[in-house]
C-alpha positions, 0 to 999 in steps of 0.5 A: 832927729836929723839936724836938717830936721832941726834947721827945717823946724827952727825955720818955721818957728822963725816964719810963724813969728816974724812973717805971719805973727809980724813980730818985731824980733825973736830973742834966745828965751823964745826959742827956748820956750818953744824948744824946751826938749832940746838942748842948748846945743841943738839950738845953738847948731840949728841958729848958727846952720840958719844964720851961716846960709843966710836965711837971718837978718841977725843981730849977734850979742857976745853974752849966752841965754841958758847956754844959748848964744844970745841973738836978736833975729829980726827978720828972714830973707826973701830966700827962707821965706819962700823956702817955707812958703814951698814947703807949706804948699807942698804939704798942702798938696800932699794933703789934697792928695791923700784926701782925695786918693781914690783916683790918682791926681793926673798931669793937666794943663791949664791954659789961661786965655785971658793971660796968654799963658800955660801952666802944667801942674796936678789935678783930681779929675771927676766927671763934671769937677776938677779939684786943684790944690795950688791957689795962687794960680787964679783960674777964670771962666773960659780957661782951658784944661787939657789931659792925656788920657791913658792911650794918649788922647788928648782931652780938653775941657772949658771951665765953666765956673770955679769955687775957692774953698778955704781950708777947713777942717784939716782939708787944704784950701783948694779950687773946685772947678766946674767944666764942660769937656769940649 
């Protein structure tokens, strides 16, 4: 394993506890148990990797848990957790895409009336269904969805009405939206 592999998976770990756990903080011995195949060196590189760049809001102590320095990180900063947060929904979208690869995901953009905005992102297009992965966007009744067909036709569609479906059995939570090409 890489060491960025290393930074990557301590990160999250740090994310899982602090962020959505909402510990209060995460001693050496918790690292520990959760890594117990690595060494303490491979700990000790991927914190001091961590805490150098600024992802951990820190407490250094001058003593050692098992070879590991001793710390106490009590949060991340607002940079790491966003890091995460991509990552996590990159994955999710990867996800989307193998589970629905018998047509390939397609650029669209969505064009949100009601805010005055447009946004470019990728969609699983059916006949009377488009399915979208990133759920943060919220999608309303009356936006507008347009593509480029293969010769360059552009094609718009109306939503019509949407359904957010939670992540279930491995499937990423993602939109379903119903349409009416115009």
């Amino acid at each position: 394993m890489t060491s960025k592999e290393d930074y990557n998976k301590l990160l999250l770990f740090l994310y899982k506890e602090l962020i959505e756990e909402k510990k209060d903080g995460i001693s050496p011995k918790n690292v520990v148990q959760e890594f117990q195949d690595w060494t303490p060196d491979r700990i000790n590189n991927s914190y001091v990797y961590l805490r150098d760049n600024h992802y951990l809001k820190f407490i250094s102590l001058p003593s050692n848990y098992n070879g590991v320095f001793d710390f106490w990180i009590q949060g991340l900063y607002p940079y790491a957790i966003k890091l995460v947060e991509d990552e996590l929904e990159n994955k999710k979208q990867e996800k989307l895409r193998e589970i629905f690869n018998e047509k390939p995901w397609e650029a669209i953009k969505l064009i949100k009336k009601d805010e005055n905005k447009t946004l470019f992102l990728e969609a699983y297009i059916g006949k009377d269904l488009i399915i979208i992965g990133d759920t943060n966007l919220g999608i309303n009744k009356g936006n507008v969805i347009e593509r480029n067909l293969e010769d360059g036709t552009p094609e718009r569609y109306t939503v019509l009405d949407k359904d957010l479906t939670n992540e279930k059995d491995g499937i990423p939570s993602h939109y379903k939206v119903k349409i009416k090409k115009e």
